[in-house]
VEXGU-473852 format. One line per field, with one value per atom (N, C-alpha, C): atom name; residue in one letter; x, y, z. Coordinates in steps of 0.1 Angstrom, whole numbers, plus 5000, padded with zeros to 4 digits. Last residue first. Example, Ala and Ser with C-alpha at 12.3 -4.5 7.8 and 13.67 -1.06 7.14 Angstrom:
2
fidren: [N / CA / C / N / CA / C]
ketor: [S / S / S / A / A / A]
c1: [5128 / 5137 / 5129 / 5132 / 5123 / 5132]
c2: [4978 / 4989 / 5000 / 4943 / 4955 / 4967]
c3: [5071 / 5071 / 5079 / 5078 / 5078 / 5078]
# end
This chain:
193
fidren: [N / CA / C / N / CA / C / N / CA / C / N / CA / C / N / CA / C / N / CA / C / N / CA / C / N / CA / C / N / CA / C / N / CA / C / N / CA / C / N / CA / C / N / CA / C / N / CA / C / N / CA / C / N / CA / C / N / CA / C / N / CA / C / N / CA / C / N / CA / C / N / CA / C / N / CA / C / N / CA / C / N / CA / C / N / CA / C / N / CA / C / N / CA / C / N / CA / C / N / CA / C / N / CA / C / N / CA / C / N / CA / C / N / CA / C / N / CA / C / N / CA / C / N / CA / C / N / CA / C / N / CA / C / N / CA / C / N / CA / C / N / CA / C / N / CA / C / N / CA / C / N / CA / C / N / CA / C / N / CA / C / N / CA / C / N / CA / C / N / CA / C / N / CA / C / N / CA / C / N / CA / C / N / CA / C / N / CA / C / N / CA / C / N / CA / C / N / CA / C / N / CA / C / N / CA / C / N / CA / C / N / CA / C / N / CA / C / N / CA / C / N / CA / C / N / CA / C / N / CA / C / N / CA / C / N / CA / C / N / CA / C / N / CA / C / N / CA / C / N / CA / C / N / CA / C / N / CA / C / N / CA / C / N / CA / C / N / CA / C / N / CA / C / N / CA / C / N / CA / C / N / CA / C / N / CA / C / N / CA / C / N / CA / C / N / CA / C / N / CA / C / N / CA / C / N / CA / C / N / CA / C / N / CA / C / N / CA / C / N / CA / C / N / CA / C / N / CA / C / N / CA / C / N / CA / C / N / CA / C / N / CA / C / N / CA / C / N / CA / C / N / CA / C / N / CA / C / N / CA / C / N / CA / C / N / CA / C / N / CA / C / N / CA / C / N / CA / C / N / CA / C / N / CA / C / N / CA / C / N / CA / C / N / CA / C / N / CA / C / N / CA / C / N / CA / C / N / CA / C / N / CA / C / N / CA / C / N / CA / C / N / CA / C / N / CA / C / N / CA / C / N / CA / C / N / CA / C / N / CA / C / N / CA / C / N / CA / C / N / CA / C / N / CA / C / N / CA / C / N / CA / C / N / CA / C / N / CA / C / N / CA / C / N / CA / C / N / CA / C / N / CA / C / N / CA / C / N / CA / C / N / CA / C / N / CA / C / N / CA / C / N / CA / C / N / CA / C / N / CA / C / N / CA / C / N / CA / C / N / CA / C / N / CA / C / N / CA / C / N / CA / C / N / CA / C / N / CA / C / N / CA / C / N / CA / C / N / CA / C / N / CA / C / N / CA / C / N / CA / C / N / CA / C / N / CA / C / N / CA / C / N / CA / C / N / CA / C / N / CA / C / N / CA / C / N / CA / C / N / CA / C / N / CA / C / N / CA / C / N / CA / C / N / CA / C / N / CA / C / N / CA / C / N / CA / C / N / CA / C / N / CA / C / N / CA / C / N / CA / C / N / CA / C / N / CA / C / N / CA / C / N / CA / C / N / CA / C / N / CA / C / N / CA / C / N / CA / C / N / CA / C / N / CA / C / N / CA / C / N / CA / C / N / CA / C]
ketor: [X / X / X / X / X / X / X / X / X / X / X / X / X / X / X / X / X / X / X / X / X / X / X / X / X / X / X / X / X / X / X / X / X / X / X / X / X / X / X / X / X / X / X / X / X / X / X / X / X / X / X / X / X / X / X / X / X / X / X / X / X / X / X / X / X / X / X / X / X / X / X / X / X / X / X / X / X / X / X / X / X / X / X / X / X / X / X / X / X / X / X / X / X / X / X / X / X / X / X / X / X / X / X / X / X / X / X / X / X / X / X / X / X / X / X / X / X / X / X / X / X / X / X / X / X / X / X / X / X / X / X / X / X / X / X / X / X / X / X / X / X / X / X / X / X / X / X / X / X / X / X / X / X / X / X / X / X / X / X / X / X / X / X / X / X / X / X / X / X / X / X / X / X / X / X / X / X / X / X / X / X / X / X / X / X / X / X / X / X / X / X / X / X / X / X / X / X / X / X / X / X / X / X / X / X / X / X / X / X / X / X / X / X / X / X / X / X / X / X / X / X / X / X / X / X / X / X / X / X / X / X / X / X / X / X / X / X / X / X / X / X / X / X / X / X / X / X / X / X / X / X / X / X / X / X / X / X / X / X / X / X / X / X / X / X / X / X / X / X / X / X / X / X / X / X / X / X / X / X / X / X / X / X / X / X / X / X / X / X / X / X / X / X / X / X / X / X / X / X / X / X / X / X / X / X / X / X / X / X / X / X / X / X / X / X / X / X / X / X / X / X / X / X / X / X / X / X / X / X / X / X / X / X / X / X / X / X / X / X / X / X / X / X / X / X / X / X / X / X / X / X / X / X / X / X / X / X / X / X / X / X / X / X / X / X / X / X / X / X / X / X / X / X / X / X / X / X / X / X / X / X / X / X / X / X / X / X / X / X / X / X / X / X / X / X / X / X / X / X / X / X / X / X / X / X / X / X / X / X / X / X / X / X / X / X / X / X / X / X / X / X / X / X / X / X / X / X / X / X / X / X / X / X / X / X / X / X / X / X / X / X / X / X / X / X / X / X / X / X / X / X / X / X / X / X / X / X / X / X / X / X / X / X / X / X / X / X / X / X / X / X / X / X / X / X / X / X / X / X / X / X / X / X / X / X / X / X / X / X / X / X / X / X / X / X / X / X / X / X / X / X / X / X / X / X / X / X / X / X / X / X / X / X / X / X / X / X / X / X / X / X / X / X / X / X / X / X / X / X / X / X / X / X / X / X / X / X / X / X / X / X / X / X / X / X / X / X / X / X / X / X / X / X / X / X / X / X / X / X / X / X / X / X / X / X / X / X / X / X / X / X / X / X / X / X / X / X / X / X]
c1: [4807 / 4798 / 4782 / 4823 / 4812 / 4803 / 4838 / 4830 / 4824 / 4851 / 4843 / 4832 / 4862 / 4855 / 4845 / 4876 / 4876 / 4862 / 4875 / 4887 / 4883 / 4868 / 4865 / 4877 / 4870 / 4866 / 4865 / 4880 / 4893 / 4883 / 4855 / 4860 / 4869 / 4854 / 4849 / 4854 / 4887 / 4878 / 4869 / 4903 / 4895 / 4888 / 4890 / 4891 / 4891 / 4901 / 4898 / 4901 / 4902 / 4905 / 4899 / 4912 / 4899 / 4906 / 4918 / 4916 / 4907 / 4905 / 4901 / 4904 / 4912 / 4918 / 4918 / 4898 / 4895 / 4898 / 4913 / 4898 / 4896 / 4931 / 4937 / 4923 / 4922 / 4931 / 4930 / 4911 / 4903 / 4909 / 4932 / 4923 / 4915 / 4940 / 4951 / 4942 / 4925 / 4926 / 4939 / 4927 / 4915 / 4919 / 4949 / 4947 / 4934 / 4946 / 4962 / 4954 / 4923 / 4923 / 4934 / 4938 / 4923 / 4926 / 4961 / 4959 / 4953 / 4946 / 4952 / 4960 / 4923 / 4925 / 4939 / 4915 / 4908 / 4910 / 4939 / 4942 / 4928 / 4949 / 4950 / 4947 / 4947 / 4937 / 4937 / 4947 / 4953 / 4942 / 4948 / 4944 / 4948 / 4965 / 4967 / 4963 / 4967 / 4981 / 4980 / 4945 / 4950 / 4961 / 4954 / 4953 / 4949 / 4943 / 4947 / 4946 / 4947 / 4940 / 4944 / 4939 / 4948 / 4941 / 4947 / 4939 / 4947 / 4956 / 4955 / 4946 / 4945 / 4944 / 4949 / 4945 / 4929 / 4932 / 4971 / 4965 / 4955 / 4987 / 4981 / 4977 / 5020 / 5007 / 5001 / 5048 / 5037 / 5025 / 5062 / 5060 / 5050 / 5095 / 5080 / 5074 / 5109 / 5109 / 5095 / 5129 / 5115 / 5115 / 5148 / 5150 / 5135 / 5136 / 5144 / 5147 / 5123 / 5114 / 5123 / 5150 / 5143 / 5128 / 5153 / 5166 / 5157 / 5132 / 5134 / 5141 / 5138 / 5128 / 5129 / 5156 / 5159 / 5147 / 5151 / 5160 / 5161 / 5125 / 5126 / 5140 / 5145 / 5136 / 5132 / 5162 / 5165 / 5158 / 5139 / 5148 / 5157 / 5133 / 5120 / 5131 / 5151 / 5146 / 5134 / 5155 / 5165 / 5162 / 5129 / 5132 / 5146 / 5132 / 5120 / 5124 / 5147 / 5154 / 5143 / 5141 / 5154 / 5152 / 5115 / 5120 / 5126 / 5112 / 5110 / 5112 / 5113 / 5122 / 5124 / 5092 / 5108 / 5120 / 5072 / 5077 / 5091 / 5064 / 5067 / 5076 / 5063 / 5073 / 5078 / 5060 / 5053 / 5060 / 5058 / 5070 / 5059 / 5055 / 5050 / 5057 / 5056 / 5065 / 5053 / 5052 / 5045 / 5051 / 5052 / 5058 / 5054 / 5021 / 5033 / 5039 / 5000 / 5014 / 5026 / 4975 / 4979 / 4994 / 4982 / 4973 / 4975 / 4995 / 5002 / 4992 / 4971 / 4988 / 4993 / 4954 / 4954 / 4961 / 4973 / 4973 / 4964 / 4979 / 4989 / 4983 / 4952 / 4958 / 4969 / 4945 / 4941 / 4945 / 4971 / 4964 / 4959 / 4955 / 4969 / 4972 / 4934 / 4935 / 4945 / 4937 / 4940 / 4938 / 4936 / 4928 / 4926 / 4969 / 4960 / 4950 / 4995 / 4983 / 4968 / 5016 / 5011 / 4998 / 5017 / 5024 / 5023 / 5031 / 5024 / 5030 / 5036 / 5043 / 5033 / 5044 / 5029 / 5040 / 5050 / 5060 / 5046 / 5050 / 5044 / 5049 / 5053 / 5060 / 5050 / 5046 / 5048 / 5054 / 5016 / 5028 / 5031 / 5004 / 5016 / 5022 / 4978 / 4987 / 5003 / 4969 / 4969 / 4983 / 4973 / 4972 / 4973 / 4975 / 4983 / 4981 / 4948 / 4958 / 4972 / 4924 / 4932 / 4944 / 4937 / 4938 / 4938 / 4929 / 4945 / 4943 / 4901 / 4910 / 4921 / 4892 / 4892 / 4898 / 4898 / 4905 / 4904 / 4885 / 4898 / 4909 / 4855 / 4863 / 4879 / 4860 / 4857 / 4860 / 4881 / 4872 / 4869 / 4891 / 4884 / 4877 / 4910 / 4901 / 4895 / 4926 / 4933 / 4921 / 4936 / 4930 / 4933 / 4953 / 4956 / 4946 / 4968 / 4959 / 4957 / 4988 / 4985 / 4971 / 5016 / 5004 / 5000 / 5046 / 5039 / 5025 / 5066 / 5051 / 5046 / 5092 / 5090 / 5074 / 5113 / 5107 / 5093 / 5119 / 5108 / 5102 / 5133 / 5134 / 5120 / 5136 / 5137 / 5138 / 5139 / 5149 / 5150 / 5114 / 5120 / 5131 / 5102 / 5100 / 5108 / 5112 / 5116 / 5114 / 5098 / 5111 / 5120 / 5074 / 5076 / 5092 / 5071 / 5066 / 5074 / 5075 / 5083 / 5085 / 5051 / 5065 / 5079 / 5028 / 5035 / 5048 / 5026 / 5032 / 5037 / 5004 / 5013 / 5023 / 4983 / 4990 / 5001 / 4986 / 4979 / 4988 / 4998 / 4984 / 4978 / 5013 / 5015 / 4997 / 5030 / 5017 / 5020 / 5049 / 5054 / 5041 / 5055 / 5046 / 5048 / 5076 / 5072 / 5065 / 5064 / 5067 / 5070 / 5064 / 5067 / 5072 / 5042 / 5053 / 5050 / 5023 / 5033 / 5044 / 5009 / 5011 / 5021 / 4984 / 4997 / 4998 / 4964 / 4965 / 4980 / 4967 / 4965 / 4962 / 4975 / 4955 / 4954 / 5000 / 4993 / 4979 / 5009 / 5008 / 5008 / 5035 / 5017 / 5022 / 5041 / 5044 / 5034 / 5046 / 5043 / 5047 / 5050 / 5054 / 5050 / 5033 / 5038 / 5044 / 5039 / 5040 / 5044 / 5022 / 5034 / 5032 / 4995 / 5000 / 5012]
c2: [5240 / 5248 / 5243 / 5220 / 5227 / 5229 / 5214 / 5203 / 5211 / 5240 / 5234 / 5222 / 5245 / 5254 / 5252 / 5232 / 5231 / 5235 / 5238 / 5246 / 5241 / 5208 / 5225 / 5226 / 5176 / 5189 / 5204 / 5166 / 5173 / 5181 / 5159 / 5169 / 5175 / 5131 / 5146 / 5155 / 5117 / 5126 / 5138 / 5114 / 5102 / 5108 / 5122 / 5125 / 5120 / 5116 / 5109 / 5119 / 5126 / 5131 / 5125 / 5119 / 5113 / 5122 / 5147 / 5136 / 5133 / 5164 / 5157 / 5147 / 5194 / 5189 / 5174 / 5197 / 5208 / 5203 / 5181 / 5180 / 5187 / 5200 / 5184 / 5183 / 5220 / 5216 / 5208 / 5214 / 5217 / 5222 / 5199 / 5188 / 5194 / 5226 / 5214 / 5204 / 5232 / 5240 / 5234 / 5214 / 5217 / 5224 / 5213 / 5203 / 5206 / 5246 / 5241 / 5229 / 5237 / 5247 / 5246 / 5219 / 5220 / 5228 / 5236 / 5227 / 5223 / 5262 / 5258 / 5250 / 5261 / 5274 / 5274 / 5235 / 5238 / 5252 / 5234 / 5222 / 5232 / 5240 / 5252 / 5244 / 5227 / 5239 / 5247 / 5195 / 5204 / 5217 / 5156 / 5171 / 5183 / 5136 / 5143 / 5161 / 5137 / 5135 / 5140 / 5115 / 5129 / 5123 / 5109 / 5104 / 5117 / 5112 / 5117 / 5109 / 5101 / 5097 / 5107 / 5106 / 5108 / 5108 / 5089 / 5088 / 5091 / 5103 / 5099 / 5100 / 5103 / 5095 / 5091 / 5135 / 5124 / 5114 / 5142 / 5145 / 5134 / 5113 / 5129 / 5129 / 5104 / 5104 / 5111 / 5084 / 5097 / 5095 / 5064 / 5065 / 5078 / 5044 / 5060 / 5058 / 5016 / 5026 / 5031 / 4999 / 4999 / 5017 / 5000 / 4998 / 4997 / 4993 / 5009 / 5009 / 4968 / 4979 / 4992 / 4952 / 4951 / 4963 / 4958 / 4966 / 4965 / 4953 / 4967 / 4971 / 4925 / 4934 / 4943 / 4920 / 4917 / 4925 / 4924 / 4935 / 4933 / 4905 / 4920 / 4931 / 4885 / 4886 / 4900 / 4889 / 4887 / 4887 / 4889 / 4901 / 4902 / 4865 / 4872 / 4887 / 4849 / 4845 / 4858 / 4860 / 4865 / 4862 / 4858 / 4870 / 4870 / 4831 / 4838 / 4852 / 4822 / 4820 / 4829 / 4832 / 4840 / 4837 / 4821 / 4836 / 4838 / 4787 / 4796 / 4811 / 4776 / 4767 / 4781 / 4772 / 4781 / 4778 / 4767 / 4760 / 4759 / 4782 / 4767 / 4761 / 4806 / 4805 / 4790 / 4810 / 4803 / 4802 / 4837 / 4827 / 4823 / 4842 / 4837 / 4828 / 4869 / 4852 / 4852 / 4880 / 4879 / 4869 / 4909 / 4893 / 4896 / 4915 / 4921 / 4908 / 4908 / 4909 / 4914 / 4900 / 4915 / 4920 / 4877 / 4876 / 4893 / 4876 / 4871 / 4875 / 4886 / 4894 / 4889 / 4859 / 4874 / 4884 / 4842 / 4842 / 4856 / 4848 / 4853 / 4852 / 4846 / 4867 / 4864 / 4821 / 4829 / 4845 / 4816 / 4812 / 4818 / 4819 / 4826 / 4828 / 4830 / 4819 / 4825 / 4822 / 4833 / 4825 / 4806 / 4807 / 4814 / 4797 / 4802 / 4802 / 4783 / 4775 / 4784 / 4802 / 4785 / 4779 / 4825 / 4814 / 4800 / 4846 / 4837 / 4828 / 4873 / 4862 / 4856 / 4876 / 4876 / 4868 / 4905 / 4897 / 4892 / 4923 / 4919 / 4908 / 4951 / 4940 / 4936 / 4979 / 4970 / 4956 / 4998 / 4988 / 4977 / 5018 / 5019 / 5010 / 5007 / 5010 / 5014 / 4978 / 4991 / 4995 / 4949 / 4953 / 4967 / 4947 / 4943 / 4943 / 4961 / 4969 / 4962 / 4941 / 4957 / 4960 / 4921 / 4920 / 4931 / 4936 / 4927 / 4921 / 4931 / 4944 / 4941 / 4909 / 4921 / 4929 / 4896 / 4888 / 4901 / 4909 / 4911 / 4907 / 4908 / 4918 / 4918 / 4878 / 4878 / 4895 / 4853 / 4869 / 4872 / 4830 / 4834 / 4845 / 4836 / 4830 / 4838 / 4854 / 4841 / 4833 / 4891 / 4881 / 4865 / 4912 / 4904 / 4891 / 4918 / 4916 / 4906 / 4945 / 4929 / 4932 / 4961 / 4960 / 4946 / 4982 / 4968 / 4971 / 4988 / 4993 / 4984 / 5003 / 4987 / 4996 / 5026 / 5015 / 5008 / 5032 / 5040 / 5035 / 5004 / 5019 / 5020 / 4975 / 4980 / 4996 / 4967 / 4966 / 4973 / 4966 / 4976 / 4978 / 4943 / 4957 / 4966 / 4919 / 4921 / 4937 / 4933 / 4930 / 4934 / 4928 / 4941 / 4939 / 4899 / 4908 / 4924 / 4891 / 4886 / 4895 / 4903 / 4905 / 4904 / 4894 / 4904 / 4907 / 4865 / 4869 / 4882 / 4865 / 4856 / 4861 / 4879 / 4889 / 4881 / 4873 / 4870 / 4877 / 4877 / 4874 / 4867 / 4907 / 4895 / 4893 / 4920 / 4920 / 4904 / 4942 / 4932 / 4930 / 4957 / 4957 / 4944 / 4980 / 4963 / 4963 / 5009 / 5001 / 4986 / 5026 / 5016 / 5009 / 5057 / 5047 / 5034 / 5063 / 5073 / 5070 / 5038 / 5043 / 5053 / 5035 / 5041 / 5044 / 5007 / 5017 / 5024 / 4988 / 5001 / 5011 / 4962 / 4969 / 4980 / 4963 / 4951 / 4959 / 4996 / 4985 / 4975 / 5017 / 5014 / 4999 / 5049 / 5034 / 5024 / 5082 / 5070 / 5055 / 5117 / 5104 / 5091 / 5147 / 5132 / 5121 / 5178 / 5170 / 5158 / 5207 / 5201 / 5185 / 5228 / 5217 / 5211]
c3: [4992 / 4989 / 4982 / 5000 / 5010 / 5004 / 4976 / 4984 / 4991 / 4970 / 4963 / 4969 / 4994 / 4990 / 4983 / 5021 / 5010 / 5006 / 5050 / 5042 / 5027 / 5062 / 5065 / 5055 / 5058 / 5046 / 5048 / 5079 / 5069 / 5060 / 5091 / 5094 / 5087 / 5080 / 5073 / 5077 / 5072 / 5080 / 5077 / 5046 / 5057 / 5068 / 5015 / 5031 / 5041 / 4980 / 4992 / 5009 / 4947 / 4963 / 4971 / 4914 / 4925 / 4938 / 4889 / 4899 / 4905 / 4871 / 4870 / 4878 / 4880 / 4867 / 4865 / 4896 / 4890 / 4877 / 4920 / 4917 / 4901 / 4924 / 4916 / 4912 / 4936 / 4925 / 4914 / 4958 / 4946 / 4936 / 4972 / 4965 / 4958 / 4978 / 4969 / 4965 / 4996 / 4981 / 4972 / 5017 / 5008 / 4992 / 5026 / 5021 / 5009 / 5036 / 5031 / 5021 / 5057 / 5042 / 5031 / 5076 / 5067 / 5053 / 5081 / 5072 / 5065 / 5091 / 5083 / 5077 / 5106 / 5102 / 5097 / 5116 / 5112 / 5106 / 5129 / 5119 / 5111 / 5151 / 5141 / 5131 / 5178 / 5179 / 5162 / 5159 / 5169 / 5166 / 5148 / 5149 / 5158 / 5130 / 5143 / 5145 / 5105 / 5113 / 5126 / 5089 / 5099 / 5104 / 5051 / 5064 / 5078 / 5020 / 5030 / 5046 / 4989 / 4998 / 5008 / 4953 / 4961 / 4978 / 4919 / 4933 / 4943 / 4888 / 4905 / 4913 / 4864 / 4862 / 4883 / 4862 / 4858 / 4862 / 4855 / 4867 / 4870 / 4835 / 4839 / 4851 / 4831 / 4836 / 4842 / 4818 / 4817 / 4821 / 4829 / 4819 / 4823 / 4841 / 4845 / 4831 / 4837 / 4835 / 4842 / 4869 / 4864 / 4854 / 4886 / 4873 / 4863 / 4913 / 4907 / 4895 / 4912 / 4910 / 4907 / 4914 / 4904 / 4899 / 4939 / 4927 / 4917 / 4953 / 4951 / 4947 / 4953 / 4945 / 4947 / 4966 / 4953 / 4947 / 4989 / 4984 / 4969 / 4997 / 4996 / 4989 / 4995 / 4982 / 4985 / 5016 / 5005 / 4997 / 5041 / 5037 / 5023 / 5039 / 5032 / 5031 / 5049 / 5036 / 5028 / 5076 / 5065 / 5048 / 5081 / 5084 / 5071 / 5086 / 5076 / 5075 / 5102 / 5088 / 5084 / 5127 / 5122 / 5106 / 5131 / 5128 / 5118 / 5111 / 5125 / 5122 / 5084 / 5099 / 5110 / 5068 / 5064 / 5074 / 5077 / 5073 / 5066 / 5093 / 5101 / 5092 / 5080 / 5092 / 5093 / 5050 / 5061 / 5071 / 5024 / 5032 / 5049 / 4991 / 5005 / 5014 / 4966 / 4970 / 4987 / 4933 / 4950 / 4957 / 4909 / 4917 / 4932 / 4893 / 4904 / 4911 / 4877 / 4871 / 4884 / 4886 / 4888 / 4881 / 4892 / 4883 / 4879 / 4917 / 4905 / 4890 / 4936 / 4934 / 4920 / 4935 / 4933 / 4925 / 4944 / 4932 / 4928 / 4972 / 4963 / 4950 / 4979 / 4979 / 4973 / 4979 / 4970 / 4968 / 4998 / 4985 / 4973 / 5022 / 5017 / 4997 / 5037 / 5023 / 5012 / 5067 / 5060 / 5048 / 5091 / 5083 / 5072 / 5100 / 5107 / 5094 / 5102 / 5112 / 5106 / 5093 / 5087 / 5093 / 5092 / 5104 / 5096 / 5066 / 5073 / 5079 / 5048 / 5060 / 5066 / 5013 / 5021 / 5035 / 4995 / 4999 / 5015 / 4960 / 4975 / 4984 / 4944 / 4948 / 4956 / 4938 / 4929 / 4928 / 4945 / 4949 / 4936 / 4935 / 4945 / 4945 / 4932 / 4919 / 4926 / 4947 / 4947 / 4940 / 4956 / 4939 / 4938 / 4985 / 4979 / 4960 / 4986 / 4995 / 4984 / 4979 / 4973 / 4975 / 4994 / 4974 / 4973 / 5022 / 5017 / 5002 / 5016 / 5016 / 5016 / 5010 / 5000 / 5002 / 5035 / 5022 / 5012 / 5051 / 5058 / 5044 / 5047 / 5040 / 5047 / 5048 / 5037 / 5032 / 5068 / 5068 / 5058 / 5089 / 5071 / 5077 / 5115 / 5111 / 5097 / 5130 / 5128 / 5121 / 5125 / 5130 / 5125 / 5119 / 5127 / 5132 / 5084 / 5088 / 5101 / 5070 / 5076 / 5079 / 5061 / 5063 / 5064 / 5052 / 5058 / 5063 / 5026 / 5035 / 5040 / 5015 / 5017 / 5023 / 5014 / 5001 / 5002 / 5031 / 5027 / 5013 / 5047 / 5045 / 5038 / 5045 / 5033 / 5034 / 5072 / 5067 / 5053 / 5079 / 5088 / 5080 / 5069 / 5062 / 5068 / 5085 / 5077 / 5066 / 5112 / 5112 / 5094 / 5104 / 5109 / 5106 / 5100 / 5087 / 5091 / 5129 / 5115 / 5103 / 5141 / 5143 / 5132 / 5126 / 5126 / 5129 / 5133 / 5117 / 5119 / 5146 / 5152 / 5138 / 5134 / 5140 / 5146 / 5099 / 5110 / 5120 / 5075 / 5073 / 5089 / 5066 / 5076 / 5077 / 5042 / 5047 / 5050 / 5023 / 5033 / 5040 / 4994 / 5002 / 5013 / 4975 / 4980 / 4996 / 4955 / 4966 / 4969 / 4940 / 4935 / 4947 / 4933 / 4940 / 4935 / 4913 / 4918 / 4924 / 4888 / 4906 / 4904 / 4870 / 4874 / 4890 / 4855 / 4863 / 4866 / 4838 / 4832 / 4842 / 4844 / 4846 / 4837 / 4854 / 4841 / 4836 / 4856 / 4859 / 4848 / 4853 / 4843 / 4848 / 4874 / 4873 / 4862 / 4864 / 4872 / 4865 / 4862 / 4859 / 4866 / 4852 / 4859 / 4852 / 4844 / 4840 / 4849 / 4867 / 4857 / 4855 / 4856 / 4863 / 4856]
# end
C-alpha cells in the first residue's frame, strides 16, 4: 500500500480532506446555508438539520458531522427563532480546535447580508485550510464510509464486488470500512464468508 497523507486534528484524528462544512440548523436556514456552500465548490459540504425543535440525536449528529476528521472548518446558519442549541454545537466545534463562526439571519439583517457575511468567512477559511501542512498517515488509521449511488441490474456483478475487494484491502491492513447497505456486502469475500 502506498504512503498517506492527511490532516492531524486537535484529537489526534486525521482526515483525508479538509473541508469547511456549511450546516443550517433549521430548514428556514437552508436556503441561505445552500446558497452560501454553492459558492465554495468541492471544498465546502453542506449539511443540516431541518427540524425547528431540541432534538437530542439531531444535536449528536450535527457535533459528529461538524468534528468528523474531514472537516476542518465549520460555518453554523441559523434563523434565530428556532430550538437548535446553537450554542452548544458551536462550542462543541471550538473545543475540537476547528474555527467555527455562526451567523443568525435575524440578526445579521436578512439573506442577502448572511449570505455575503458567511461567503466571506467561508473563503477565508479555505485559504487558511490550503495552507494547512499533511502529515503522514497509515492505512489503520482511516475510516472509510460508502454511500449507493444508485443501484442497477450490474451493481451486484460489479461494483458490489469492485467495492468489496477494496474494503478487503484496506480491511487487511487495518482500516475501519463502513456499508451503508447490507446489500453493498455481496462481492466481499471476507465479510460473507
Amino acid at each position: 500500500m502506498s504512503t498517506l497523507t492527511g490532516y492531524l486534528r486537535a484529537d489526534g484524528r486525521k482526515g483525508i480532506r479538509n473541508v469547511t462544512a456549511v450546516g443550517y440548523l433549521v430548514e428556514c436556514a437552508h436556503f441561505v446555508a445552500r446558497e452560501i456552500a454553492q459558492k465554495g465548490g468541492d471544498d465546502v459540504h453542506l449539511i443540516g438539520f431541518p427540524g425547528c425543535f431540541p432534538n437530542e440525536y439531531a444535536q449528536h449528529m450535527m457535533e459528529k458531522l461538524c468534528t468528523h476528521p474531514n472537516v476542518g472548518a465549520v460555518l453554523l446558519v441559523s434563523l434565530g427563532c428556532e430550538s437548535f442549541n446553537c450554542v452548544q454545537l458551536a462550542q462543541v466545534v471550538a473545543n475540537s480546535g476547528r474555527p467555527v463562526k455562526t451567523l443568525v439571519i435575524q440578526k445579521t439583517g436578512g439573506t442577502a447580508k448572511t449570505i455575503k457575511a458567511g461567503t466571506a468567512w467561508m473563503e477565508s477559511q479555505i485559504q487558511a485550510l490550503t495552507d494547512q501542512p499533511r502529515v503522514t498517515m497509515d492505512i489503520n488509521e482511516l475510516i472509510i464510509g460508502t454511500i449507493c449511488g444508485g443501484s442497477d441490474g450490474t451493481s451486484g456483478i460489479s461494483g458490489n464486488p469492485a467495492a468489496g475487494k477494496a474494503f478487503d484491502s484496506l480491511v487487511a491492513n487495518g482500516a475501519a470500512c463502513i456499508f451503508e447497505e447490507t446489500g453493498e456486502l455481496i462481492g466481499c469475500e471476507d465479510i460473507m464468508a
